[in-house]
Backbone atoms as SQL, in Angstrom:
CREATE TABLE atoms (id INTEGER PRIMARY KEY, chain TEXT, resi INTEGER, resn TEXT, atom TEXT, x REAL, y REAL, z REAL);
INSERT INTO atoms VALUES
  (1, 'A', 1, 'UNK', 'N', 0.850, -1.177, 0.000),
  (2, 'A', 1, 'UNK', 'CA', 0.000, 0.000, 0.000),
  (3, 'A', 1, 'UNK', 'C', 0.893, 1.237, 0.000),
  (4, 'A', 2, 'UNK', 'N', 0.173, 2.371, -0.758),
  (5, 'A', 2, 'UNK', 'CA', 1.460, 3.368, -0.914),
  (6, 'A', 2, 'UNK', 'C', 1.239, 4.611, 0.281),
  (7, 'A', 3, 'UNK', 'N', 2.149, 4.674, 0.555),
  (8, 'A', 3, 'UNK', 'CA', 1.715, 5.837, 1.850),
  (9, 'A', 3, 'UNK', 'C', 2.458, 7.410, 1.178),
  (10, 'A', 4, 'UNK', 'N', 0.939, 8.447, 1.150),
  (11, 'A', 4, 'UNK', 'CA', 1.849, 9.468, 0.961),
  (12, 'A', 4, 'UNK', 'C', 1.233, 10.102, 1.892),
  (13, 'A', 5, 'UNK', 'N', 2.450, 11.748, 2.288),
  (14, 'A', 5, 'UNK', 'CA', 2.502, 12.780, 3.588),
  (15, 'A', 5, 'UNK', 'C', 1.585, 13.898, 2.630),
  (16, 'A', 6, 'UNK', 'N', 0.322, 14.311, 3.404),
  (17, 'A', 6, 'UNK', 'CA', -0.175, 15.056, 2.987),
  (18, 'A', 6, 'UNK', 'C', -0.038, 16.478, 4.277),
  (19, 'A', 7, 'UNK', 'N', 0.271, 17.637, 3.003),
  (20, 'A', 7, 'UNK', 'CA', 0.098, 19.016, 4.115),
  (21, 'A', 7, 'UNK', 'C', -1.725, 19.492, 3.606),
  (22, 'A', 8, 'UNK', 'N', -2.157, 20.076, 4.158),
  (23, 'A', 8, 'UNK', 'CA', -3.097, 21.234, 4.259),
  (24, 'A', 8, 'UNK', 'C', -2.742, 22.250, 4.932),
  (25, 'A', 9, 'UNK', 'N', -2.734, 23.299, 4.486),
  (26, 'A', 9, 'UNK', 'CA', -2.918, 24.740, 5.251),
  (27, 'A', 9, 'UNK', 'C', -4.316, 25.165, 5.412),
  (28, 'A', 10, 'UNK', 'N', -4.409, 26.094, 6.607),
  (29, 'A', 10, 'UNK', 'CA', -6.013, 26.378, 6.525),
  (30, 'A', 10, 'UNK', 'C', -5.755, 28.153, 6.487),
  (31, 'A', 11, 'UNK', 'N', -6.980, 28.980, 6.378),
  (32, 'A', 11, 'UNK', 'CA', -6.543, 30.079, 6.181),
  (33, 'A', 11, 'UNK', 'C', -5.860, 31.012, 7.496),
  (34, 'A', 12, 'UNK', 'N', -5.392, 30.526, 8.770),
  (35, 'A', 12, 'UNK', 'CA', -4.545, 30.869, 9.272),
  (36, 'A', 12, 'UNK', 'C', -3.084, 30.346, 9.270),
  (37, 'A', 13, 'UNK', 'N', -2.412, 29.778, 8.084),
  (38, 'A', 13, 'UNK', 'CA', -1.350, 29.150, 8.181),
  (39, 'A', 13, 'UNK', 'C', -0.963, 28.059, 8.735),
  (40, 'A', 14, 'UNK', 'N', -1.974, 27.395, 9.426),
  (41, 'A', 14, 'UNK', 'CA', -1.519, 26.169, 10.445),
  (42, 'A', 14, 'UNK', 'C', -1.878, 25.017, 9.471),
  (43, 'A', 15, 'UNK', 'N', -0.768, 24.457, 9.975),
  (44, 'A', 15, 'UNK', 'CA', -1.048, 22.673, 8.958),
  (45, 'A', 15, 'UNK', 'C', -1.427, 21.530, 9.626),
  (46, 'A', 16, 'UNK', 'N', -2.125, 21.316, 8.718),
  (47, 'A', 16, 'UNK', 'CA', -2.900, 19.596, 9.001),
  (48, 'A', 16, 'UNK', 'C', -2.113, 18.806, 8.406),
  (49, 'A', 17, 'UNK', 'N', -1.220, 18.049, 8.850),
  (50, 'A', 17, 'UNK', 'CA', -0.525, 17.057, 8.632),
  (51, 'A', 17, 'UNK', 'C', -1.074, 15.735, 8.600),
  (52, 'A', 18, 'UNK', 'N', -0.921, 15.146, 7.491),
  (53, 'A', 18, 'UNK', 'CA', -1.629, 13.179, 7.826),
  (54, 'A', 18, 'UNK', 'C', -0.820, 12.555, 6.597),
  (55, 'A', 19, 'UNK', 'N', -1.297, 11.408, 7.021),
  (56, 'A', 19, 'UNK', 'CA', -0.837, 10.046, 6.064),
  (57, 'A', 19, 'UNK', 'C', -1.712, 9.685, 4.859),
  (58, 'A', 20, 'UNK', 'N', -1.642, 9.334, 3.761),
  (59, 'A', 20, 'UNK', 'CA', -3.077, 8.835, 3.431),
  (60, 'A', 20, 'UNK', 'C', -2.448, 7.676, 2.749),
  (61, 'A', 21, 'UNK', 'N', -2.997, 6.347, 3.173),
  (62, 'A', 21, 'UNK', 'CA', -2.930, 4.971, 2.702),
  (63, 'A', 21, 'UNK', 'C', -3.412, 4.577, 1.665),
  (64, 'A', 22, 'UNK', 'N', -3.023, 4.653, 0.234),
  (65, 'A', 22, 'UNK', 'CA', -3.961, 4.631, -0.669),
  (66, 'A', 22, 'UNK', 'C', -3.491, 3.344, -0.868),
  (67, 'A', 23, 'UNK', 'N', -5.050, 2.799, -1.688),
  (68, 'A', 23, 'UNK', 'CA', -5.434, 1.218, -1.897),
  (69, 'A', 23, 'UNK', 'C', -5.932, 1.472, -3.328),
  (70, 'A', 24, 'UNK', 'N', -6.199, 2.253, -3.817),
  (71, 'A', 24, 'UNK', 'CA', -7.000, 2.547, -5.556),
  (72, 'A', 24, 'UNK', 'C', -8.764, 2.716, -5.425),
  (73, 'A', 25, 'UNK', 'N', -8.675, 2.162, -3.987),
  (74, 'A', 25, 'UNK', 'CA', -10.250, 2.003, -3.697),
  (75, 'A', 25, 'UNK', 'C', -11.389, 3.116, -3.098),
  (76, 'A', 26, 'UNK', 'N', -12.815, 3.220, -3.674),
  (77, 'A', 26, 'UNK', 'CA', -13.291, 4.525, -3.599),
  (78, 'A', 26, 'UNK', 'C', -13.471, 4.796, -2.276),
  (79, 'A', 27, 'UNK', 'N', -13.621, 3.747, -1.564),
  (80, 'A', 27, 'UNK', 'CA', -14.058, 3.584, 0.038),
  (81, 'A', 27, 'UNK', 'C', -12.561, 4.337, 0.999),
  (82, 'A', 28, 'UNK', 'N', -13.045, 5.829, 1.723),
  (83, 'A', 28, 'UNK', 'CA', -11.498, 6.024, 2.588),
  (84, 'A', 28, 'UNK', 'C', -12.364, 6.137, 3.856),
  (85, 'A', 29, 'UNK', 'N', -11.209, 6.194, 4.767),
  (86, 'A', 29, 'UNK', 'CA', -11.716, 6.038, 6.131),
  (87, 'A', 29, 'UNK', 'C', -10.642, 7.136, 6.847),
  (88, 'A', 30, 'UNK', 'N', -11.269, 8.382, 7.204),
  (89, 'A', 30, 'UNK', 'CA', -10.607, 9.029, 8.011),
  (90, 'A', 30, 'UNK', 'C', -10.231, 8.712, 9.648),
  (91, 'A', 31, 'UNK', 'N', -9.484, 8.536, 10.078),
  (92, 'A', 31, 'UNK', 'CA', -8.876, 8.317, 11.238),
  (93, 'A', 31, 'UNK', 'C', -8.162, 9.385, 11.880),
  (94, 'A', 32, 'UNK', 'N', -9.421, 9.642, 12.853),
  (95, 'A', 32, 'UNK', 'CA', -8.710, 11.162, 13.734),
  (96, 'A', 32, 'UNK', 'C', -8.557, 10.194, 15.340),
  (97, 'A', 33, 'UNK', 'N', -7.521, 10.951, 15.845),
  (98, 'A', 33, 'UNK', 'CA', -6.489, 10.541, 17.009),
  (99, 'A', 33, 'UNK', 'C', -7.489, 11.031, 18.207),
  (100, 'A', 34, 'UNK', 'N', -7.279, 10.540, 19.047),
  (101, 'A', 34, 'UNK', 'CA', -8.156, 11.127, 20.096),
  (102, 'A', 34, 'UNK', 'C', -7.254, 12.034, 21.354),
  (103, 'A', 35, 'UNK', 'N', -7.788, 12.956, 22.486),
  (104, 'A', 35, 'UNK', 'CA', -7.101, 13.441, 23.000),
  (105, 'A', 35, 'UNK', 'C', -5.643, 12.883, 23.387),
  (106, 'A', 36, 'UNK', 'N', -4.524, 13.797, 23.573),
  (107, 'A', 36, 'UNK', 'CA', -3.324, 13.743, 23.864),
  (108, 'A', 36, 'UNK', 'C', -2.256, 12.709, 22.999),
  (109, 'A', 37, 'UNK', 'N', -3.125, 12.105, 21.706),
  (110, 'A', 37, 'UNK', 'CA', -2.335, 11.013, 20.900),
  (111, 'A', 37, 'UNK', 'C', -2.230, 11.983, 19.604),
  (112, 'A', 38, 'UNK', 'N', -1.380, 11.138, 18.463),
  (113, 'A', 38, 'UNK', 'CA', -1.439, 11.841, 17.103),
  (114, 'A', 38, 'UNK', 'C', -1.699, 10.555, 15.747),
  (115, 'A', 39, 'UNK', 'N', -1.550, 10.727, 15.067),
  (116, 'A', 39, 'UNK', 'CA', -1.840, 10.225, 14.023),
  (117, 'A', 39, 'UNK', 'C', -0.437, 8.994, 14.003),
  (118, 'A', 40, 'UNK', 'N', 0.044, 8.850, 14.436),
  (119, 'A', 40, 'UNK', 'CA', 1.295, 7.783, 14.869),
  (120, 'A', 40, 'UNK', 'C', 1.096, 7.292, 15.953),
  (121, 'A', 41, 'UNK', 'N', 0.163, 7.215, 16.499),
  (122, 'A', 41, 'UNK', 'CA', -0.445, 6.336, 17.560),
  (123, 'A', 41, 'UNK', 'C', -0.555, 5.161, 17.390),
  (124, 'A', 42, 'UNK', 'N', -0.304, 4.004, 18.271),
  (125, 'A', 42, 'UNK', 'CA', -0.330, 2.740, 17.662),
  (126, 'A', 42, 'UNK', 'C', -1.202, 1.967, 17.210),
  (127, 'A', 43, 'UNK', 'N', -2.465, 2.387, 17.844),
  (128, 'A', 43, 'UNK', 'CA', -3.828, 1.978, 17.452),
  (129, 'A', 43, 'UNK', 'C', -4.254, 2.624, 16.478),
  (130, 'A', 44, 'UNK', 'N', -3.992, 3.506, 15.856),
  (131, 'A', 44, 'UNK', 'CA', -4.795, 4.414, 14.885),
  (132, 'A', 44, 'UNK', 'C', -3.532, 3.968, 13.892),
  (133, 'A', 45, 'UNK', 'N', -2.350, 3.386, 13.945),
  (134, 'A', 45, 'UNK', 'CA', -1.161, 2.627, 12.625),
  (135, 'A', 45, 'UNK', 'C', -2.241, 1.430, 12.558),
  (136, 'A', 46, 'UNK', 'N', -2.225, 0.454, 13.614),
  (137, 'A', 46, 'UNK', 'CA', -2.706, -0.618, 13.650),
  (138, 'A', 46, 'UNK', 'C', -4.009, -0.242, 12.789),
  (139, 'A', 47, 'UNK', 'N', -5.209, 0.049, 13.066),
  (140, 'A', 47, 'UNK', 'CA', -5.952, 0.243, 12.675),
  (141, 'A', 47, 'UNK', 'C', -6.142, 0.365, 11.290),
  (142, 'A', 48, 'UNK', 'N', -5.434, 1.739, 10.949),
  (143, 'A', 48, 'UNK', 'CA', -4.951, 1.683, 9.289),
  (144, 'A', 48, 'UNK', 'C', -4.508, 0.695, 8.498),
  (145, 'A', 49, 'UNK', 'N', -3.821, -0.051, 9.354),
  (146, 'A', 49, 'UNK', 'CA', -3.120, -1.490, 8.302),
  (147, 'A', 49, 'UNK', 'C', -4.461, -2.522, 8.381),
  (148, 'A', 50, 'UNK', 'N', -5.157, -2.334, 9.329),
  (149, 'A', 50, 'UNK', 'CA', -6.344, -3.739, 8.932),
  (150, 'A', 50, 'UNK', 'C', -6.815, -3.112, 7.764),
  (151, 'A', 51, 'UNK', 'N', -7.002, -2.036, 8.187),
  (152, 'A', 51, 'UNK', 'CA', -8.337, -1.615, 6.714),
  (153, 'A', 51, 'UNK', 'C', -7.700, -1.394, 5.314),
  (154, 'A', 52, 'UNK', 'N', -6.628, -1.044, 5.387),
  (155, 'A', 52, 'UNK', 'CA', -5.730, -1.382, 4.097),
  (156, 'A', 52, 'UNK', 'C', -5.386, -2.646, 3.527),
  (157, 'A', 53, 'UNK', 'N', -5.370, -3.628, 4.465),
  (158, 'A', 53, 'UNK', 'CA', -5.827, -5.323, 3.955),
  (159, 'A', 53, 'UNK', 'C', -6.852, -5.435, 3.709),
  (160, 'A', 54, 'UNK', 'N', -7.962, -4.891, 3.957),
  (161, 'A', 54, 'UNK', 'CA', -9.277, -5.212, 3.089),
  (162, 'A', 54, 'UNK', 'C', -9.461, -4.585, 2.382),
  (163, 'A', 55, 'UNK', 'N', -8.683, -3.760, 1.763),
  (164, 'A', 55, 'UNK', 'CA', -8.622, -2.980, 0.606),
  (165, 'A', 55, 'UNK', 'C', -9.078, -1.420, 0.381),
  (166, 'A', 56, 'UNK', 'N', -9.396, -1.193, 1.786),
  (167, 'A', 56, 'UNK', 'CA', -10.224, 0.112, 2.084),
  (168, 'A', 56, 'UNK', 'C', -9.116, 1.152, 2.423),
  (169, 'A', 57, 'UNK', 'N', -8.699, 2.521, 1.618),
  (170, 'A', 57, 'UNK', 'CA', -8.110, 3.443, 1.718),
  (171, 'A', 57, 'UNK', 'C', -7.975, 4.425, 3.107),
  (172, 'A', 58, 'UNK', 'N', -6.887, 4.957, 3.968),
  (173, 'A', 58, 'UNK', 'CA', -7.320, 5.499, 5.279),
  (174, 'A', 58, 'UNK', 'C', -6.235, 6.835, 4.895),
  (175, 'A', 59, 'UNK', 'N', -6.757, 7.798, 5.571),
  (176, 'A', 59, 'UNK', 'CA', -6.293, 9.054, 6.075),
  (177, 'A', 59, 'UNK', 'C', -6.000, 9.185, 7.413),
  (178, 'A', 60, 'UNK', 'N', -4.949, 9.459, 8.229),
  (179, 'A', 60, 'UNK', 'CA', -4.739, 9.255, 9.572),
  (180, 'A', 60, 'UNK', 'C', -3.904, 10.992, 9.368),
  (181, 'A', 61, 'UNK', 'N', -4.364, 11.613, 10.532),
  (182, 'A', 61, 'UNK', 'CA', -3.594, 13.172, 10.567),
  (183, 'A', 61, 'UNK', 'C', -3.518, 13.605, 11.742),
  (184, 'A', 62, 'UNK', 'N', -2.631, 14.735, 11.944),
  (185, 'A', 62, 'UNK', 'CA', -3.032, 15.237, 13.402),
  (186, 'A', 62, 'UNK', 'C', -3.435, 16.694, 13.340),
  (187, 'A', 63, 'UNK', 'N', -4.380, 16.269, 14.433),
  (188, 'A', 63, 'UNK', 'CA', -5.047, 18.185, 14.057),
  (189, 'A', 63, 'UNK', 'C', -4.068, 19.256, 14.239),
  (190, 'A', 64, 'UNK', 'N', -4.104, 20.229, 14.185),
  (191, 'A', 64, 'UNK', 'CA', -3.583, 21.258, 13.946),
  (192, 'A', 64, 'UNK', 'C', -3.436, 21.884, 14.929),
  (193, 'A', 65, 'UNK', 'N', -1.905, 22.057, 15.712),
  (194, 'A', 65, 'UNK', 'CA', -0.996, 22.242, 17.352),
  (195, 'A', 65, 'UNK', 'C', -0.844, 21.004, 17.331),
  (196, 'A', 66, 'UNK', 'N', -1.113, 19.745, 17.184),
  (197, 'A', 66, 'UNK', 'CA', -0.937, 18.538, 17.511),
  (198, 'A', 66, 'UNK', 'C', 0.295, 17.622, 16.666),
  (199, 'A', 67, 'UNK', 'N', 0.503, 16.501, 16.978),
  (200, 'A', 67, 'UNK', 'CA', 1.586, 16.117, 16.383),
  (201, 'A', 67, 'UNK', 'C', 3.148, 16.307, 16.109);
């Protein structure tokens, strides 16, 4: 599965940083981190790799101050 680093800026300059797991498939699954974790959390990696074996595309990021 190919992993690319995606930036977003929003219109105050701050970036949204994430992963996105692409599979070719129309189905994605955003994966937001929950308090005090980030998008490299082990459950939210873990997580991403099941659903990328079933062929389902994921976005994992960390909000913005975070990460």
């Amino acid at each position: 599965v190919e992993q690319q680093r995606v930036i977003i800026k929003n219109k105050y300059g701050e970036s949204l940083v994430g992963v996105l797991h692409e599979t070719g498939s129309t189905q994605v699954v955003i994966l937001c981190h929950g308090f005090q974790s980030t998008k490299d959390f082990r459950l939210i990696r873990n997580l991403a790799e099941v659903l990328t074996k079933q062929g389902i595309s994921v976005f994992r990021f960390d909000f913005s101050g975070n990460g």
